[in-house]
PDB file of N, CA, C and O in Angstrom, chain B, residues numbered from 101:
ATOM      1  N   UNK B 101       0.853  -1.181   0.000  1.00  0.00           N
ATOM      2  CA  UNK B 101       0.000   0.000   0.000  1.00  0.00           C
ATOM      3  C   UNK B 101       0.893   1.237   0.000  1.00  0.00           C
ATOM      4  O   UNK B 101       1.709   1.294   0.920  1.00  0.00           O
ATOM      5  N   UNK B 102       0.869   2.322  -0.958  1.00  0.00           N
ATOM      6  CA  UNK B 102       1.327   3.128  -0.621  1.00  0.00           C
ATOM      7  C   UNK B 102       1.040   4.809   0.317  1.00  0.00           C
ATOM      8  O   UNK B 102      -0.026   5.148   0.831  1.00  0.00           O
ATOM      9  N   UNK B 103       2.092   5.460   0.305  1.00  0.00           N
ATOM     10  CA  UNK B 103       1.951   6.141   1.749  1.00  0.00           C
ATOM     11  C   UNK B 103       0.177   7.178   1.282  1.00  0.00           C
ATOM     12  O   UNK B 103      -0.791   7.127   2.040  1.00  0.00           O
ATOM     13  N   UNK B 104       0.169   7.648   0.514  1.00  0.00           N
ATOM     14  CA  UNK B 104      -1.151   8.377   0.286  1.00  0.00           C
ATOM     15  C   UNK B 104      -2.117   7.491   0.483  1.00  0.00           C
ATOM     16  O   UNK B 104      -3.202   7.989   0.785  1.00  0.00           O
ATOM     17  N   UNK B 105      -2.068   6.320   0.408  1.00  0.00           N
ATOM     18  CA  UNK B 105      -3.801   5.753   0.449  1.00  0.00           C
ATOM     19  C   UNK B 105      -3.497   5.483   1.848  1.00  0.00           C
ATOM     20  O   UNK B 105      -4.583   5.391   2.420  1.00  0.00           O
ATOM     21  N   UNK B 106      -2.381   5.281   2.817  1.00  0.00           N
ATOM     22  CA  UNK B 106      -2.563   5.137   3.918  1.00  0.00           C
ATOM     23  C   UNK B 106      -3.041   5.994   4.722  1.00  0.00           C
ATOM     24  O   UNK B 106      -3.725   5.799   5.727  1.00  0.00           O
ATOM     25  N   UNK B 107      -2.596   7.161   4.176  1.00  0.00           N
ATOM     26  CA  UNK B 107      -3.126   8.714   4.473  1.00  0.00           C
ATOM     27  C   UNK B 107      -4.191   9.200   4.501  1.00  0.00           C
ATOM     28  O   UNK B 107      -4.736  10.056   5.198  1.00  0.00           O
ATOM     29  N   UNK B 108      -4.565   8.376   3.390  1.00  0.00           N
ATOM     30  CA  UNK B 108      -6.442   8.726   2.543  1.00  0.00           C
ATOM     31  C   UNK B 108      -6.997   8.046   3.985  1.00  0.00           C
ATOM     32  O   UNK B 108      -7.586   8.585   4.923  1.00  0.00           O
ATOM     33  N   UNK B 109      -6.565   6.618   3.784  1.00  0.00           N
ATOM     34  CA  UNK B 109      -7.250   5.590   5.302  1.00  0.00           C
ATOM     35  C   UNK B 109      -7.595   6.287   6.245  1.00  0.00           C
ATOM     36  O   UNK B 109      -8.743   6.525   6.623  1.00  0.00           O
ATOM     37  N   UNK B 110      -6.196   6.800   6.847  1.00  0.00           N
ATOM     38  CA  UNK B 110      -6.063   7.257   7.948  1.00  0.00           C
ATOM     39  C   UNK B 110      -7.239   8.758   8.593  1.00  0.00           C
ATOM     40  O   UNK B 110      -7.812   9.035   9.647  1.00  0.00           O
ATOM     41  N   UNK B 111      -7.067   9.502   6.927  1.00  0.00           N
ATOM     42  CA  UNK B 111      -8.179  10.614   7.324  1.00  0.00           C
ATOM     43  C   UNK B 111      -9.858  10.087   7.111  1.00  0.00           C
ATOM     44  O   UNK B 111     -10.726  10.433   7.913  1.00  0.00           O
ATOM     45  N   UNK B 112     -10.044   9.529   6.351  1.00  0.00           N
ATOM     46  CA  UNK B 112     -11.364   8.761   6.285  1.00  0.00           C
ATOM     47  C   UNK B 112     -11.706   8.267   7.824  1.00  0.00           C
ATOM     48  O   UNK B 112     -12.896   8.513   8.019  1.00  0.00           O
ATOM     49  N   UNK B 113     -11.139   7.694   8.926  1.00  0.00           N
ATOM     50  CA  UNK B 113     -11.097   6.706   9.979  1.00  0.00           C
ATOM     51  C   UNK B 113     -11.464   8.249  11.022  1.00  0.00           C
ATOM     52  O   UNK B 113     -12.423   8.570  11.723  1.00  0.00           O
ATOM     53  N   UNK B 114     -10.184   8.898  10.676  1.00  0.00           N
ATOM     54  CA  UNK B 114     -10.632  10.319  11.668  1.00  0.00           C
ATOM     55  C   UNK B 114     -11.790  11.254  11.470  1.00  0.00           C
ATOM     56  O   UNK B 114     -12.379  11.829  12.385  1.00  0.00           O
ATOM     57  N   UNK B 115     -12.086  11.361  10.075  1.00  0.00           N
ATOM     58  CA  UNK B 115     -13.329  12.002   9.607  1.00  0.00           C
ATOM     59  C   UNK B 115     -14.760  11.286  10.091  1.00  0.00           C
ATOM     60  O   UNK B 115     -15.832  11.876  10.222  1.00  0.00           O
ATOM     61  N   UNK B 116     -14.506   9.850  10.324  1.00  0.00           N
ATOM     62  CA  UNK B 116     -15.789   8.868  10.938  1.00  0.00           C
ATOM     63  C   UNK B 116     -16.142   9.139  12.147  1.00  0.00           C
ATOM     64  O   UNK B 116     -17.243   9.433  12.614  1.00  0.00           O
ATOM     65  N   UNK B 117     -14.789   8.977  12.778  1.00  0.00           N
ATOM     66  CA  UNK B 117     -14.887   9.227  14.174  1.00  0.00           C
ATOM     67  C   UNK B 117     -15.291  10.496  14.959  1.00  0.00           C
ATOM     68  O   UNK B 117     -15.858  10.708  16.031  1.00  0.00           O
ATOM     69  N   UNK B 118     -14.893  11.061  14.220  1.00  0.00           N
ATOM     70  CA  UNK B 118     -15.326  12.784  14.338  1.00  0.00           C
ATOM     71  C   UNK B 118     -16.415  13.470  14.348  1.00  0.00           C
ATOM     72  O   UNK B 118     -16.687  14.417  15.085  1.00  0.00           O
ATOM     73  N   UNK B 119     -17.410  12.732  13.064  1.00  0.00           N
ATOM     74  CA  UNK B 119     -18.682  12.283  12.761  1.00  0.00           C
ATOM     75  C   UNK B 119     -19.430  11.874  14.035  1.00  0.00           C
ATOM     76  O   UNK B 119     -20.158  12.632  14.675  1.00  0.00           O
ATOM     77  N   UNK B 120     -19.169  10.570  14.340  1.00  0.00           N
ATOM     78  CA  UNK B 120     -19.924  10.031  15.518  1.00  0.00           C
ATOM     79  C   UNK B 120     -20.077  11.072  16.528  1.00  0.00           C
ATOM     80  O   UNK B 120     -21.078  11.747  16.768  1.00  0.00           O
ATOM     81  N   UNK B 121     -18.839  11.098  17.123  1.00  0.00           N
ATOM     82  CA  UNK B 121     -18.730  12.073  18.296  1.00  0.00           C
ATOM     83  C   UNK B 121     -19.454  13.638  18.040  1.00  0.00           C
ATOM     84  O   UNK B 121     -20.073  14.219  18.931  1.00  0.00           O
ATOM     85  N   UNK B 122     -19.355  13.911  17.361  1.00  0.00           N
ATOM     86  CA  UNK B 122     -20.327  15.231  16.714  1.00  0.00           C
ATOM     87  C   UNK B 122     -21.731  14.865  17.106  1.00  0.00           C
ATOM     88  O   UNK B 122     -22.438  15.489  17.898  1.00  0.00           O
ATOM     89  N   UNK B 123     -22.090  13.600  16.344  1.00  0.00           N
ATOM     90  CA  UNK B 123     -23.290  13.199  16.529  1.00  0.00           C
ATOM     91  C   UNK B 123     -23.860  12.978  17.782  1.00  0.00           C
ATOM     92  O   UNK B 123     -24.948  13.379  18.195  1.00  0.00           O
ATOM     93  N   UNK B 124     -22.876  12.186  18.444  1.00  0.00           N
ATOM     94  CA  UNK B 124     -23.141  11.979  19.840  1.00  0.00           C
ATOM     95  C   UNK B 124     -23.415  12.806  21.155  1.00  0.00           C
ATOM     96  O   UNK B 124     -24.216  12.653  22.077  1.00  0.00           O
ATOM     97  N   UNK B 125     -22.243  13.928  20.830  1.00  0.00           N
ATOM     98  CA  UNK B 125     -23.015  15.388  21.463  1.00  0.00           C
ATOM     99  C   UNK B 125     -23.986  16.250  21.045  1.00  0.00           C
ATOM    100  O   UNK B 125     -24.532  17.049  21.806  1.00  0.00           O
ATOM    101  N   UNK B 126     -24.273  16.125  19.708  1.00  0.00           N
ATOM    102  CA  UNK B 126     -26.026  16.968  19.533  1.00  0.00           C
ATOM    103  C   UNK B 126     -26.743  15.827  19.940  1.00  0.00           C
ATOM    104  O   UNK B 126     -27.915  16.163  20.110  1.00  0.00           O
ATOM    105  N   UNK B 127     -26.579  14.661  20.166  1.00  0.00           N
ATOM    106  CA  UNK B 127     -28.069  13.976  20.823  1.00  0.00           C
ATOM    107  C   UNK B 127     -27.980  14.388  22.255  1.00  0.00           C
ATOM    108  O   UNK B 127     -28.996  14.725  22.863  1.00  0.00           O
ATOM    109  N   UNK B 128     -26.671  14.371  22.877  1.00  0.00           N
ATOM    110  CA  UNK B 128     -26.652  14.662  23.977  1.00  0.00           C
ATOM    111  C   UNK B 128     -27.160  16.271  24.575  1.00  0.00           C
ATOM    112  O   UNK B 128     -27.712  16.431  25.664  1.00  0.00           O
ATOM    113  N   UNK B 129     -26.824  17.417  23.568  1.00  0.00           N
ATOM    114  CA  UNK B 129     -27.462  18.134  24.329  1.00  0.00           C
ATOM    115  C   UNK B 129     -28.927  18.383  23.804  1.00  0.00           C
ATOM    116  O   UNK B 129     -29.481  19.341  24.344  1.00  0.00           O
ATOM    117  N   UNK B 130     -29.652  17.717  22.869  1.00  0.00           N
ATOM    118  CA  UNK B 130     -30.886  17.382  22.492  1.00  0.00           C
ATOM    119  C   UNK B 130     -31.453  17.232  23.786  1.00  0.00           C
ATOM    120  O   UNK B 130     -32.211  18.077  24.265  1.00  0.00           O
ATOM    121  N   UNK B 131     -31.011  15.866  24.549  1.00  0.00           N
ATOM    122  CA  UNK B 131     -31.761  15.713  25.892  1.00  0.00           C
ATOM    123  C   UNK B 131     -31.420  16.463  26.875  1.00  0.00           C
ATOM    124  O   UNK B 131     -31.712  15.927  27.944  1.00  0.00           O
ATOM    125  N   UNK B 132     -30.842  17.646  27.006  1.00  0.00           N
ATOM    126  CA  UNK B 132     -30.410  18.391  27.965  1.00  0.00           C
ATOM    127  C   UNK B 132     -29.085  18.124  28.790  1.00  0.00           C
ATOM    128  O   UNK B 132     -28.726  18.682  29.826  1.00  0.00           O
ATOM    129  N   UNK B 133     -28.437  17.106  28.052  1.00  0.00           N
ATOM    130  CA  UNK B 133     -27.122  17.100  29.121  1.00  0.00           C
ATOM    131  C   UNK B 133     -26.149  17.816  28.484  1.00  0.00           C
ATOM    132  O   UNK B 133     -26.488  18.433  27.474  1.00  0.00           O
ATOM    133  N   UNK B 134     -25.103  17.867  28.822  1.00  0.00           N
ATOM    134  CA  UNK B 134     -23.929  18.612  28.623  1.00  0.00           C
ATOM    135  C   UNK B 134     -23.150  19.717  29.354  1.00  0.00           C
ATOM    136  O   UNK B 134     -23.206  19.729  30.584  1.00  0.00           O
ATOM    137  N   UNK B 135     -22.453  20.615  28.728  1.00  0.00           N
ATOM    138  CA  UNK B 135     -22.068  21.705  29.313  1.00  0.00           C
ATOM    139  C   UNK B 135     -22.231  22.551  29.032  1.00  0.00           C
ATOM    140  O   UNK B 135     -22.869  22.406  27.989  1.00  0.00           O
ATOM    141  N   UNK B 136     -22.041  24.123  29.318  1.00  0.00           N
ATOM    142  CA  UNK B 136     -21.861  25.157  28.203  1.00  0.00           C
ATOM    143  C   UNK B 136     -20.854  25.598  27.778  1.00  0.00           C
ATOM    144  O   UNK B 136     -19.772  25.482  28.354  1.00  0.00           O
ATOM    145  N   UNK B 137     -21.072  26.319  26.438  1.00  0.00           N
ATOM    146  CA  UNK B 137     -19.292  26.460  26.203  1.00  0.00           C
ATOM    147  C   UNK B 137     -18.376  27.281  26.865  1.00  0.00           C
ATOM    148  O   UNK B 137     -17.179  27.278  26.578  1.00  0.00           O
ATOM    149  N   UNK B 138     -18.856  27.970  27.714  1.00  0.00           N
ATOM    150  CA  UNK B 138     -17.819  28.694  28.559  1.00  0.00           C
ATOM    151  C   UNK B 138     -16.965  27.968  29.534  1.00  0.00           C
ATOM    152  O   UNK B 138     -15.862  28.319  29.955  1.00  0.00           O
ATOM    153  N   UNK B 139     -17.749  26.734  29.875  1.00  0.00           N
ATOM    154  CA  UNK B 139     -16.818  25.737  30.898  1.00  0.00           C
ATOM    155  C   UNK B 139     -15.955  24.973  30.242  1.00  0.00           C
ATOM    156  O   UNK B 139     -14.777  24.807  30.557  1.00  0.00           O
ATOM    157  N   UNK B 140     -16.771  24.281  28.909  1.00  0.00           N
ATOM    158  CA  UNK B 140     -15.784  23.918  27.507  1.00  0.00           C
ATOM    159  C   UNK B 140     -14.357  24.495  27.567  1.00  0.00           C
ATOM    160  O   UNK B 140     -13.269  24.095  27.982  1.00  0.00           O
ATOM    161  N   UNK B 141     -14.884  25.737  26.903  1.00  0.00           N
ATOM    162  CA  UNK B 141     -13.695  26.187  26.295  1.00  0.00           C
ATOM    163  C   UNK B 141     -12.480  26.149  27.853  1.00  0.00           C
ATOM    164  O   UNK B 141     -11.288  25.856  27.767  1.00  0.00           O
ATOM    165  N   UNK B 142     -13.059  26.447  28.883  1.00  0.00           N
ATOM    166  CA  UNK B 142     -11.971  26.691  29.888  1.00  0.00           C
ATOM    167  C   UNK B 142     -11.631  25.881  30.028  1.00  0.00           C
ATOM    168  O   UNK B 142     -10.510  26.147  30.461  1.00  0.00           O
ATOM    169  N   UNK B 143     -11.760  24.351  29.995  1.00  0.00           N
ATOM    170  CA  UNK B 143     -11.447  22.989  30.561  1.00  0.00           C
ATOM    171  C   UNK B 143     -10.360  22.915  29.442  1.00  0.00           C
ATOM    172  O   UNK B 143      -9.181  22.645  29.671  1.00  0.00           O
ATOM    173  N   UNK B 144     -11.019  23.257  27.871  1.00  0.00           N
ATOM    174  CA  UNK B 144     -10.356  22.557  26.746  1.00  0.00           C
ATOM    175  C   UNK B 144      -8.559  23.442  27.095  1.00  0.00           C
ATOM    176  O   UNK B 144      -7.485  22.850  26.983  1.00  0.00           O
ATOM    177  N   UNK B 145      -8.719  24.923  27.511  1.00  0.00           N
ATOM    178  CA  UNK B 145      -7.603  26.146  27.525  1.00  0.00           C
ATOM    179  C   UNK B 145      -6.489  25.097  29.077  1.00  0.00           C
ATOM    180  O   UNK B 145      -5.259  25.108  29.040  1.00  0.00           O
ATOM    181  N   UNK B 146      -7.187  24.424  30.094  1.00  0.00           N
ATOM    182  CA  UNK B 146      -6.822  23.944  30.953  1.00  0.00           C
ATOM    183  C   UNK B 146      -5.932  22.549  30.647  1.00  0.00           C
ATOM    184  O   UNK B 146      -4.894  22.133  31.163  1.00  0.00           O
ATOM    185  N   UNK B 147      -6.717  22.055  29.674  1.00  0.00           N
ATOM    186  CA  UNK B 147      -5.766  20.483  29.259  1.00  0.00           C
ATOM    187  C   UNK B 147      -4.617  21.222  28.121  1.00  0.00           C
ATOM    188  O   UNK B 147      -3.413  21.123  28.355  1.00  0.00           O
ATOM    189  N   UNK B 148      -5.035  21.833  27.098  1.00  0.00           N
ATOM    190  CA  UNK B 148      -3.959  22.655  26.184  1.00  0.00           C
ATOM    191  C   UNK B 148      -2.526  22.597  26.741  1.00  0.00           C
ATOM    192  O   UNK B 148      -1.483  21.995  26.486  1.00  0.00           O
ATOM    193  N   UNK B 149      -3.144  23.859  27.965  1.00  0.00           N
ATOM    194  CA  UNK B 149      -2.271  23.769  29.234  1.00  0.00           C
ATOM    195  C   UNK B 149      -1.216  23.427  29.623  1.00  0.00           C
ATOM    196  O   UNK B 149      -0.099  23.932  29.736  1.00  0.00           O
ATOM    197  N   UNK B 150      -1.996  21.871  29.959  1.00  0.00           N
ATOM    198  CA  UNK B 150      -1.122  20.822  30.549  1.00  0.00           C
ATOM    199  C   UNK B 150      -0.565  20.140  29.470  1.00  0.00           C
ATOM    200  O   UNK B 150       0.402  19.398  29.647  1.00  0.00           O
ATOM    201  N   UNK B 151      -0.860  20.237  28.819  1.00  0.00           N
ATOM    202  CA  UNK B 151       0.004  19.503  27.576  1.00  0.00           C
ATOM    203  C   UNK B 151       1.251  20.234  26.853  1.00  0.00           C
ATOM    204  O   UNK B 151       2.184  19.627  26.328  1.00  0.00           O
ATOM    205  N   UNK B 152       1.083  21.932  26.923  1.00  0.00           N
ATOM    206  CA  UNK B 152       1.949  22.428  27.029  1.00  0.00           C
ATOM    207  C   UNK B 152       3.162  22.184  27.431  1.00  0.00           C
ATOM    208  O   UNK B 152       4.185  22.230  26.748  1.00  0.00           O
ATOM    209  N   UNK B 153       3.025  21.851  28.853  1.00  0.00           N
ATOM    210  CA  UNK B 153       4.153  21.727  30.287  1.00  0.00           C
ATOM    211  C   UNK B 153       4.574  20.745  29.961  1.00  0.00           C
ATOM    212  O   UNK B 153       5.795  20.727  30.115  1.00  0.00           O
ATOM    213  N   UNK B 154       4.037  19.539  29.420  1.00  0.00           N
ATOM    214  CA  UNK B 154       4.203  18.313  30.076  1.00  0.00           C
ATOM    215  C   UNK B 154       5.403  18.166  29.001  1.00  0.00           C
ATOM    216  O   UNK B 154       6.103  17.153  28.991  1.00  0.00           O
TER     217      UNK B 154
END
């Protein structure tokens, strides 16, 4: 196999997954769960963060 179709694979697999999870949080805040994005974004600025450091 060469390296582009592994590439192609590889983004197809992330584009699916990405999909789901998309999906999975508009059902979720459909039924009212979730967060809002102000806690979002601070949590997401908080792991960034730490990944920074680490």
């Amino acid at each position: 196999m060469c390296l582009l179709s592994e590439e192609t694979l590889f983004d197809q697999e992330w584009l699916e997954e990405t999909r789901t999870k998309i999906d999975e949080g508009i059902a979720s805040l459909e039924k009212g769960e979730g967060i809002d994005g102000e806690t979002f974004v601070n949590q997401l600025l908080t792991q960034l963060k730490q990944a920074k450091e680490a």
